[in-house]
ZAMARGU-4260 file (C-alpha; in steps of 0.2 Angstrom, whole numbers, plus 5000, padded with zeros to 4 digits):
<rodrens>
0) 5226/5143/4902 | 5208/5146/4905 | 5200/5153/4924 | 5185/5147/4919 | 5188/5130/4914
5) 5178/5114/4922 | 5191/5108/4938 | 5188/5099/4952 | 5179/5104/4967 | 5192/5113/4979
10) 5188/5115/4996 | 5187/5132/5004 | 5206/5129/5014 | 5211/5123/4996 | 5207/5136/4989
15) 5215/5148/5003 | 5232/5140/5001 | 5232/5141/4982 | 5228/5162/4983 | 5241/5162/4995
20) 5253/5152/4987 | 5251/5162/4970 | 5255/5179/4978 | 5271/5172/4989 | 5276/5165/4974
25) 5275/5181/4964 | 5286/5189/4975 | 5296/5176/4981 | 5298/5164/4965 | 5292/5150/4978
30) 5284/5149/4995 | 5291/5143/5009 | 5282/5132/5021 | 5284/5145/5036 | 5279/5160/5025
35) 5264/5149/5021 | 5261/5147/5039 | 5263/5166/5044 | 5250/5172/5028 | 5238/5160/5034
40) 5241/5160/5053 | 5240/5141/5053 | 5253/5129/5062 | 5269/5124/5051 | 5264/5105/5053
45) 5245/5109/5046 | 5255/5116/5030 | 5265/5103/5027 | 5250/5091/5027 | 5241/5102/5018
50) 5257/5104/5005 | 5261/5084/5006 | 5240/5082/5000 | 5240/5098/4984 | 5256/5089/4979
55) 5249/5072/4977 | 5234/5080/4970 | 5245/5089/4957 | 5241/5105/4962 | 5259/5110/4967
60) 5277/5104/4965 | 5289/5105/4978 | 5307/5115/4972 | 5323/5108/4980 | 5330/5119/4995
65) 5315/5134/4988 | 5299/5128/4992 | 5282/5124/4982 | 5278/5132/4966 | 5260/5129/4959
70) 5259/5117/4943 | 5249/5124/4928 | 5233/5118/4936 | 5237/5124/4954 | 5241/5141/4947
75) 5223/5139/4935 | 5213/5137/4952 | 5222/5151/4961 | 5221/5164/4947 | 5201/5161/4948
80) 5203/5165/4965 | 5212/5182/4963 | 5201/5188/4950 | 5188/5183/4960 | 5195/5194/4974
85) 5198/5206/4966 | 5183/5209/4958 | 5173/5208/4973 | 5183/5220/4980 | 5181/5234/4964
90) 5164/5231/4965 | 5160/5232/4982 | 5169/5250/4983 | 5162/5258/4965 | 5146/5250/4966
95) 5139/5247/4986 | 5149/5264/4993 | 5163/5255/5003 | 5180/5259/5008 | 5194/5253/5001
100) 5200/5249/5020 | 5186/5237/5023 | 5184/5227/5008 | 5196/5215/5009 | 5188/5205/5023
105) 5174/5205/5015 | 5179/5199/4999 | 5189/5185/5009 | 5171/5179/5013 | 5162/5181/4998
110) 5175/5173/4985 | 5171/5155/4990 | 5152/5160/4989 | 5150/5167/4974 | 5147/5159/4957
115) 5158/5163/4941 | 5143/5171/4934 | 5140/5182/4946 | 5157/5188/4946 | 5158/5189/4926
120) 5142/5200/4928 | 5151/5211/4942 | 5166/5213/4928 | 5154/5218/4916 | 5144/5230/4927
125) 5164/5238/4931 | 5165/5237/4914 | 5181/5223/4915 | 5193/5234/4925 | 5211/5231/4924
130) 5216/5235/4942 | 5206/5233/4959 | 5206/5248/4971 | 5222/5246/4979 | 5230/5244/4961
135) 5232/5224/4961 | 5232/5217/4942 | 5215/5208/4939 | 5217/5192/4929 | 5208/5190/4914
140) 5193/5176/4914 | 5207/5168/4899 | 5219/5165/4913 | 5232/5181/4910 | 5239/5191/4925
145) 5247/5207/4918 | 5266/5208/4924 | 5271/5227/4931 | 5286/5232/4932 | 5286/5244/4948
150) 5298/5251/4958 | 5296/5254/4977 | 5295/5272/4983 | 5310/5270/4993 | 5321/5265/4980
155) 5316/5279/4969 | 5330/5292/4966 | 5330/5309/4973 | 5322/5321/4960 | 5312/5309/4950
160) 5294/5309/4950 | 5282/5292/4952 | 5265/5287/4950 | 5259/5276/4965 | 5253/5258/4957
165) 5250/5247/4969 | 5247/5245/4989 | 5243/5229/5000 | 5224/5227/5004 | 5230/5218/5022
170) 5230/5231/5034 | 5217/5241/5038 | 5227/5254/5046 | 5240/5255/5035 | 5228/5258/5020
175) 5215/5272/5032 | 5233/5282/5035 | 5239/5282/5018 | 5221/5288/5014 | 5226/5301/5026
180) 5239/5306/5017 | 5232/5307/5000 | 5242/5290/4994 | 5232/5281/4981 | 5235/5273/4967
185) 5236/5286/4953 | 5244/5302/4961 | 5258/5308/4957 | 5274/5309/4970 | 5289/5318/4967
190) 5304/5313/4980 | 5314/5329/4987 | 5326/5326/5000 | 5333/5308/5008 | 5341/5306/5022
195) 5354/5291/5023 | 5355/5274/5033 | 5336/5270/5028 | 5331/5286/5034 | 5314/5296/5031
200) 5312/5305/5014 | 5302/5320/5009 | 5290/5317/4996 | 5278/5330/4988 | 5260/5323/4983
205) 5255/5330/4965 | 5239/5339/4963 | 5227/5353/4965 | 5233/5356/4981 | 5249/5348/4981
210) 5255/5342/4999 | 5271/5339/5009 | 5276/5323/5019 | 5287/5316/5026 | 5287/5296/5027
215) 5298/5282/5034 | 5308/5270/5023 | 5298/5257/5030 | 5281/5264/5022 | 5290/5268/5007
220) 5296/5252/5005 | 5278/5245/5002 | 5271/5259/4990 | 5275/5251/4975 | 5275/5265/4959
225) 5281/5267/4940 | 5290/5280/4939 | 5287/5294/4925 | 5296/5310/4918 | 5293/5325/4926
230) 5286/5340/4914 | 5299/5352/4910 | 5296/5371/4917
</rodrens>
């Protein structure tokens, strides 16, 4: 399967429902037409035209009582949208100074612009990273999408330690707090106490000057990490 083979000329809302597509499906196994409509802020009618038109262009397959899944050349067409992304996004924070918070929207812009060169020329200049800044997998120009194993940092057990792997690049807010906090992807986190019922839990943030927090479940629920074994003494 290769991103960078010749395929047809997808328009720009093509394109947006293939991207979004691939990532409800990596979390879901399938989108659903209303999920669709919530990521994309579109009407539900508008997706299932759009859905009836990328299935009789073979682009996606419907699943019974699931959804849509891409085919192999709807899921082709969409991972050359996520490394384009994602690339922008790596580049735009190591090279042009900006902040993890604001790149998405700009990457959203520049991903239809851009030529495949360019954005094989920004790999090299990163020198072909593996992850974008918020610790999303980039896929390779060969078409593979490395598959993590991670755990949220709610569900990680009382006493373990865990390195943060991966955020969501939507909100703004979200990523400028946990910035605020010292959460990127890379530290270090050990868990201390939980409290029950979905309740906040005490987490201690690894490093030279190793801070305290406190967070919700609900934030927690979205820090994705991997979690390692703690050195003994």
């Amino acid at each position: 399967m290769l991103i960078a083979a010749r395929s047809p000329e997808l328009t720009r809302s093509t394109e947006d429902y293939l991207k979004t597509i691939f990532e409800l499906e990596s979390t879901s196994g399938a989108a659903q037409t209303s999920a669709i409509a919530d990521a994309l802020a579109v009407a539900p009618a508008s997706v299932s035209e759009m859905v009836k038109r990328l299935s009789e262009t073979g682009l996606l397959a419907h699943v019974p009582y699931k959804g849509v899944q891409l085919t192999e050349g709807g899921k082709r067409a969409a991972l050359r949208m996520v490394r384009r992304h994602r690339i922008l996004e790596t580049y735009l924070t190591s090279k042009l100074g900006y902040d993890w918070d604001s790149v998405h929207q700009e990457a959203e812009r520049l991903e239809h612009a851009v030529s495949d060169g360019l954005i094989e020329r920004m790999a090299m200049a990163l020198g072909n990273p593996r992850h974008d800044p918020h610790g999303a997998p980039i896929p390779t120009p060969a078409g593979y999408i490395e598959e993590e194993e991670l755990v949220a940092l709610s569900e990680v057990p009382e006493g373990e330690a865990a390195e943060l792997r991966r955020v969501s690049d939507k909100d703004p807010e979200l990523l400028r707090y946990l910035a605020s906090l010292g959460l990127k992807p890379g530290v270090t986190i050990e868990v201390g106490v939980r409290q029950p019922f979905r309740g906040p839990l005490a987490v201690r943030v690894v490093g030279p000057t190793p801070r305290e927090q406190v967070i919700g479940h609900e934030l927690a629920a979205v820090l994705f990490c991997e979690i390692v074994t703690k050195e003994a003494g």
